[in-house]
Residue frames as a rotation matrix with the C-alpha (Angstrom) as fourth column:
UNK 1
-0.587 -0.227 -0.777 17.71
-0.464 0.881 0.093 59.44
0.664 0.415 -0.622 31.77
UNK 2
0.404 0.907 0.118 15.04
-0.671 0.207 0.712 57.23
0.622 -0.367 0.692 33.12
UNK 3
-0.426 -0.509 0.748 16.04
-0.881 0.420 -0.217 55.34
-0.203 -0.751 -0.628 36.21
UNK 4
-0.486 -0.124 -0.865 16.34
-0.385 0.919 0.084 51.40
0.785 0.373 -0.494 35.30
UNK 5
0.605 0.763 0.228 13.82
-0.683 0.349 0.642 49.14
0.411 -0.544 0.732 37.16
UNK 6
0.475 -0.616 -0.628 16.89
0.213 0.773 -0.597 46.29
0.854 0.150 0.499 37.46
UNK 7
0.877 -0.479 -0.026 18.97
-0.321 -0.626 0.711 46.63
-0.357 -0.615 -0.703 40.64
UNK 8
0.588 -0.806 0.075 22.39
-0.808 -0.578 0.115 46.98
-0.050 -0.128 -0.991 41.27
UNK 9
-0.092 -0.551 -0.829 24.54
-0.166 0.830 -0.533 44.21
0.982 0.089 -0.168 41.56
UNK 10
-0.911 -0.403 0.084 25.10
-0.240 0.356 -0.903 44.39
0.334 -0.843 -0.421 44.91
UNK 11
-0.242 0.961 -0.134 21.08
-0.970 -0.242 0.016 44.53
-0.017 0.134 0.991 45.19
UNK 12
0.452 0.609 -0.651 20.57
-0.795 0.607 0.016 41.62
0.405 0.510 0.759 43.22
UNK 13
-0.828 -0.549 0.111 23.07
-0.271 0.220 -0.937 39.91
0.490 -0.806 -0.331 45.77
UNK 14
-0.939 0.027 0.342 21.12
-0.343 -0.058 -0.937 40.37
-0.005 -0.998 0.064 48.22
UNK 15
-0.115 0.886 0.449 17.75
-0.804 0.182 -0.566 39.89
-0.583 -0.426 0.692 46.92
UNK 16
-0.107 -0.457 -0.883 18.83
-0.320 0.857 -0.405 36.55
0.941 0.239 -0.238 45.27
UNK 17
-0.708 -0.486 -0.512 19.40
0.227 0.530 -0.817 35.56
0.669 -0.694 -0.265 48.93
UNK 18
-0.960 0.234 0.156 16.50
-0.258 -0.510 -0.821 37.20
-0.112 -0.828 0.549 50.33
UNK 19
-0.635 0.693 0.341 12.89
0.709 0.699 -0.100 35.51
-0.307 0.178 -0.935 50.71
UNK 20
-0.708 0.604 -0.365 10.16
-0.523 -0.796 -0.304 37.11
-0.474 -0.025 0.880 49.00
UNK 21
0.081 0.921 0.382 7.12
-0.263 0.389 -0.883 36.36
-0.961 -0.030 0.274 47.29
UNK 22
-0.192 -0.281 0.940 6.59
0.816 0.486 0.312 34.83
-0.545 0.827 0.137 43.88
UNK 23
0.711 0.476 0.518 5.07
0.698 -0.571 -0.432 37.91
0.090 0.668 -0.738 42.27
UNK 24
0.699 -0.618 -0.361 8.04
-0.587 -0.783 0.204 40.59
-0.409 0.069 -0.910 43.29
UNK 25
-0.127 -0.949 0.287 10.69
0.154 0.267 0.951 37.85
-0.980 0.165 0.112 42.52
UNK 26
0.080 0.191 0.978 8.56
0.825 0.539 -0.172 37.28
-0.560 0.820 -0.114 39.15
UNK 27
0.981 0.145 0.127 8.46
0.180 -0.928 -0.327 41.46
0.070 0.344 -0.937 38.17
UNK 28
0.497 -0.865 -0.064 12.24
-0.266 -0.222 0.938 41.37
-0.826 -0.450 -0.341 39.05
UNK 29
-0.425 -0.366 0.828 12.95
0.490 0.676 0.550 38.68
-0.761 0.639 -0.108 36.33
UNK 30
0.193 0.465 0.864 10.74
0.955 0.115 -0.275 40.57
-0.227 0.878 -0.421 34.02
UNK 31
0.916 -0.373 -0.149 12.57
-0.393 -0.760 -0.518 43.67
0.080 0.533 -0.842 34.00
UNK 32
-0.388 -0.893 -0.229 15.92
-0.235 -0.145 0.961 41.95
-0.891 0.427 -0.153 33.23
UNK 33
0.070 0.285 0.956 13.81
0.775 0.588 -0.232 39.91
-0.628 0.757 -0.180 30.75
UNK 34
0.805 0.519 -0.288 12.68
0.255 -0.740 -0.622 43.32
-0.536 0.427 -0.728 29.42
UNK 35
0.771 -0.436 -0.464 16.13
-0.544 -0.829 -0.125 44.48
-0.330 0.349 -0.877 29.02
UNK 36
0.499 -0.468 -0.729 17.39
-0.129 0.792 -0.597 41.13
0.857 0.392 0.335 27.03
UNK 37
-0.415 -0.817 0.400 19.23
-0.832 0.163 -0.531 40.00
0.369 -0.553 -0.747 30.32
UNK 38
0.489 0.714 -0.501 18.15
-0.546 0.699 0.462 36.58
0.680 0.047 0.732 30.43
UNK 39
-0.132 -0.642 -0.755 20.66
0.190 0.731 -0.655 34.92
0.973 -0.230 0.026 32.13
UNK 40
-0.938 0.107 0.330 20.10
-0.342 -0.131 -0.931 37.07
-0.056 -0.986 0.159 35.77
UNK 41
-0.181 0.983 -0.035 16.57
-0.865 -0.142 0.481 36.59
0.468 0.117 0.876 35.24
UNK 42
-0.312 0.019 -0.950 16.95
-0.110 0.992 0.055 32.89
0.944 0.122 -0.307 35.96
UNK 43
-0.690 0.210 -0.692 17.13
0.582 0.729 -0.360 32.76
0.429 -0.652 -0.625 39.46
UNK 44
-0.764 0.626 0.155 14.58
-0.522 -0.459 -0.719 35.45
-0.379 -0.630 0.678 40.20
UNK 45
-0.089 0.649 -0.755 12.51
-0.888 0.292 0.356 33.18
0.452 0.702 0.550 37.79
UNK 46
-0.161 0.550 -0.819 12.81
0.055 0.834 0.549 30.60
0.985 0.043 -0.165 39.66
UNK 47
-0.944 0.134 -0.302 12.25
0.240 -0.350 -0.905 32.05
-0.227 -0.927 0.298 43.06
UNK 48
-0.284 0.905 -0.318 8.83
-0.958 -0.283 0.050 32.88
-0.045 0.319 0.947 41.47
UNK 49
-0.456 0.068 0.887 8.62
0.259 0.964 0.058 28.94
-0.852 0.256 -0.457 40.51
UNK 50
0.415 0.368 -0.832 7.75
-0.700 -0.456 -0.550 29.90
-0.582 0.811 0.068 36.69
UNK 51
0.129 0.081 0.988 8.20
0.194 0.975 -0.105 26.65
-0.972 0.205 0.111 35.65
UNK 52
0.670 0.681 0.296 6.62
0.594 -0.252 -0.764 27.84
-0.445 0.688 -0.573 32.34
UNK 53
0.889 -0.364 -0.277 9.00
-0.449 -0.810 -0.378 30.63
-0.087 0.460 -0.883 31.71
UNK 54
0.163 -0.851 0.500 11.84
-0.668 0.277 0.690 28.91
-0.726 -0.446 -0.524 32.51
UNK 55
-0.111 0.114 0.987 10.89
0.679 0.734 -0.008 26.15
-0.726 0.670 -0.159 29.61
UNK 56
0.911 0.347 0.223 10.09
0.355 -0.387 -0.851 28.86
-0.209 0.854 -0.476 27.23
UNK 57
0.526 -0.797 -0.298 13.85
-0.349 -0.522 0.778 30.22
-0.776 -0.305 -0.553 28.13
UNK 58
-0.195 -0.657 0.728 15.29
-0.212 0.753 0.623 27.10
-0.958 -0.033 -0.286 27.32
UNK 59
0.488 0.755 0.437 13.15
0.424 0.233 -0.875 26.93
-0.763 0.613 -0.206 24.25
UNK 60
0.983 -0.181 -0.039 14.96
-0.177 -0.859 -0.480 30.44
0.053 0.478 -0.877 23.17
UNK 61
0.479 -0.877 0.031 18.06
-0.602 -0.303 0.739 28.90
-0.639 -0.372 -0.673 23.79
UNK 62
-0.158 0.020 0.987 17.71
0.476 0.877 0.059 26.19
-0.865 0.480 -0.149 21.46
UNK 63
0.742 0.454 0.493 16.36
0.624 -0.197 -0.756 28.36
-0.246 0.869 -0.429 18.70
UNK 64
0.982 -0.113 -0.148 19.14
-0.156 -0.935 -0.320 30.93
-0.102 0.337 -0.936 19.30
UNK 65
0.635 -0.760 -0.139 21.70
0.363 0.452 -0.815 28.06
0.682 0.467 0.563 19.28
UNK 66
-0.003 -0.498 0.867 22.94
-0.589 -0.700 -0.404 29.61
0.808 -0.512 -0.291 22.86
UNK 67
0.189 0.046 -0.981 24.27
0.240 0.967 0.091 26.91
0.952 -0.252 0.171 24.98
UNK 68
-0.732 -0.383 0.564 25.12
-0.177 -0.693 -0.699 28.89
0.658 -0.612 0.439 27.58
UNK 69
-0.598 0.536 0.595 22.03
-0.797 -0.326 -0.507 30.20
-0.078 -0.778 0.623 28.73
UNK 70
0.269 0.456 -0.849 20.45
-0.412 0.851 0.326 26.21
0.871 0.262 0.416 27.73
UNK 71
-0.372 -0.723 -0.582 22.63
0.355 0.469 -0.809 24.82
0.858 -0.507 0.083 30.59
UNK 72
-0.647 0.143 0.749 21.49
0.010 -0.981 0.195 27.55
0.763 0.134 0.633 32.45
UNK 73
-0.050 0.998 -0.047 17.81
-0.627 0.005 0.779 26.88
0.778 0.068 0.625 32.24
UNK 74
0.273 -0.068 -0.960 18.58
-0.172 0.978 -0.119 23.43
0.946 0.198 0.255 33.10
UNK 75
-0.728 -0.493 -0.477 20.06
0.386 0.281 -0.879 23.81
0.567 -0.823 -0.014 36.31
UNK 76
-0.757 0.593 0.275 17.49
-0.635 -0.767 -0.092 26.22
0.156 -0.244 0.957 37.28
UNK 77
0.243 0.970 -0.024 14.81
-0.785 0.212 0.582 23.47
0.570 -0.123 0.813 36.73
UNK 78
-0.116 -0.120 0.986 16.76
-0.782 0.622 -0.017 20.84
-0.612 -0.773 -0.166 38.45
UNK 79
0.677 0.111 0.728 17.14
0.039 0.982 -0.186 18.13
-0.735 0.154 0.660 35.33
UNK 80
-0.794 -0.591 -0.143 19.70
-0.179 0.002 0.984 17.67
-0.581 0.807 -0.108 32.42
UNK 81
0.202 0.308 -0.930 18.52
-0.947 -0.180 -0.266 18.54
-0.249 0.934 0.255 28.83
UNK 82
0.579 0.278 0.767 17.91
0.120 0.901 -0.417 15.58
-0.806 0.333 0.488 27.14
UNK 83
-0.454 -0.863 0.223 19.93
0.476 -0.023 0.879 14.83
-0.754 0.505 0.421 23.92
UNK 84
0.065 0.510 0.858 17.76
0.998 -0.044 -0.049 15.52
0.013 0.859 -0.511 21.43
UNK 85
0.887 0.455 -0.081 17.28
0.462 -0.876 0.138 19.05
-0.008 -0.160 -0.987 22.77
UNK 86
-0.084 -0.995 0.059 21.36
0.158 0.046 0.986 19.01
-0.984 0.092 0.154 22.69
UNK 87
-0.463 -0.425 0.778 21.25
0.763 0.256 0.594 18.18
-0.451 0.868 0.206 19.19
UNK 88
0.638 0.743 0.202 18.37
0.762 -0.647 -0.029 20.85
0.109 0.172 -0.979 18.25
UNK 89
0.908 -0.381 -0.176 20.72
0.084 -0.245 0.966 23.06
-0.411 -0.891 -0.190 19.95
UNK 90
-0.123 -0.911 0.393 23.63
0.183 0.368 0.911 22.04
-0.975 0.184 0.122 17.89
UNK 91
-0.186 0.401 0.897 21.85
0.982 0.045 0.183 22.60
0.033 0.915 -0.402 14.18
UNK 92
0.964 0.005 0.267 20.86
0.098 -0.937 -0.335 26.56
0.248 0.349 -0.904 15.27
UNK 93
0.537 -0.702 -0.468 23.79
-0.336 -0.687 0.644 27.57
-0.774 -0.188 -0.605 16.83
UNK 94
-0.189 -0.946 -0.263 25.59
0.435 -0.320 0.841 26.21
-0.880 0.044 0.472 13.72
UNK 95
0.130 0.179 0.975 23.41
0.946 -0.317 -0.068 28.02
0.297 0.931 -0.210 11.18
UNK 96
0.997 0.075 0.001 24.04
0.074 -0.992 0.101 31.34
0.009 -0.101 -0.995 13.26
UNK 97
0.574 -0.806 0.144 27.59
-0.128 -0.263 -0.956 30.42
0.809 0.530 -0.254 13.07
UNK 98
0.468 -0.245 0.849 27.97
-0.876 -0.252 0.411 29.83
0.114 -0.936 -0.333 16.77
UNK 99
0.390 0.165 -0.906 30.34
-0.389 0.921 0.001 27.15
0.835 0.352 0.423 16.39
UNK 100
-0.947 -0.202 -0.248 32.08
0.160 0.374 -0.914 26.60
0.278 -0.905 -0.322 20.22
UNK 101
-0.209 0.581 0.787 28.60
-0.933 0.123 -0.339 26.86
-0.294 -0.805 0.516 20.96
UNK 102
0.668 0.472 -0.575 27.59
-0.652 0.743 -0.149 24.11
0.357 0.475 0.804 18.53
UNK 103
-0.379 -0.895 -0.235 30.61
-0.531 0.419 -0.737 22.04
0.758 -0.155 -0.634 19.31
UNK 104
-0.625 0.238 0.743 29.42
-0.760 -0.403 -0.510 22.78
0.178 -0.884 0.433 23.11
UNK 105
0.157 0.982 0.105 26.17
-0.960 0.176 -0.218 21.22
-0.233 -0.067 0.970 22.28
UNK 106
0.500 0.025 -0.866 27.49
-0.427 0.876 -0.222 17.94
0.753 0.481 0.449 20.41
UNK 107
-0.223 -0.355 -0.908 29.62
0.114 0.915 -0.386 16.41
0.968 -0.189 -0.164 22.92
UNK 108
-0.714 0.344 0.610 27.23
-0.626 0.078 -0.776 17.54
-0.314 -0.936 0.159 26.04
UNK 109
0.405 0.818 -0.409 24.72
-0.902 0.431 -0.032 15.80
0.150 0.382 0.912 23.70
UNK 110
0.051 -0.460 -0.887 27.13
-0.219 0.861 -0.459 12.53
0.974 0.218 -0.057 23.85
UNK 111
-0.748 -0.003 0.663 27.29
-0.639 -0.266 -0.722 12.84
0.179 -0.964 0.197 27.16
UNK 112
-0.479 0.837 -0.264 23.95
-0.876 -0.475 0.085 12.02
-0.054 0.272 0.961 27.45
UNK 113
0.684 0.345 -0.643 23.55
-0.562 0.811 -0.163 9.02
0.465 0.473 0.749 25.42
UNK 114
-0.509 -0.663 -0.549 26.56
-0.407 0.747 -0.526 7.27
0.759 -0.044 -0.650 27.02
């Protein structure tokens, strides 16, 4: 069995907490990316400052109707999701059926507007 590029938990502990450059944090994030683990990816993604990727995340969270890892994103860049991007949000997750995400999405989307 090939040995996994991803570390350990306790690893990712540590190098979470440990300075490094933008290009190892950024090859970190891209082997969880690789292995659909978006959510750890975040903060090695933004220890890289990948601006860029980080928005394309958030993008995929909206299309995949996953409010979760939308929220996520968001904290990661340092701003709240705007409503619209709530409501966008709120239309896939309930054509995939995700409805406590959709839900999720409608009354962080009120939020918002109040």
């Amino acid at each position: 069995m090939a040995q996994s590029k991803i570390p350990n938990p306790l690893a990712r502990r540590h190098l979470i907490e440990k300075e490094f450059d933008a290009a190892s944090a950024l090859a970190v994030a891209e082997a969880y990316l690789a292995d659909a683990r978006k959510v750890e990816a975040l903060d090695f993604l933004a220890k890289a400052g990948a601006t860029d990727r980080l928005t394309a995340l958030q993008e995929e969270a909206v299309a995949e109707g996953d409010a979760f890892l939308f929220q996520a994103v968001a904290r990661h860049l340092d701003e709240a999701p705007p409503a619209e991007g709530w409501h966008r949000l709120a239309d896939a997750a309930d054509a995939a059926g995700k409805e406590l995400y959709a839900a999720t999405a409608r009354r962080q989307a009120g939020r918002v507007t109040e």
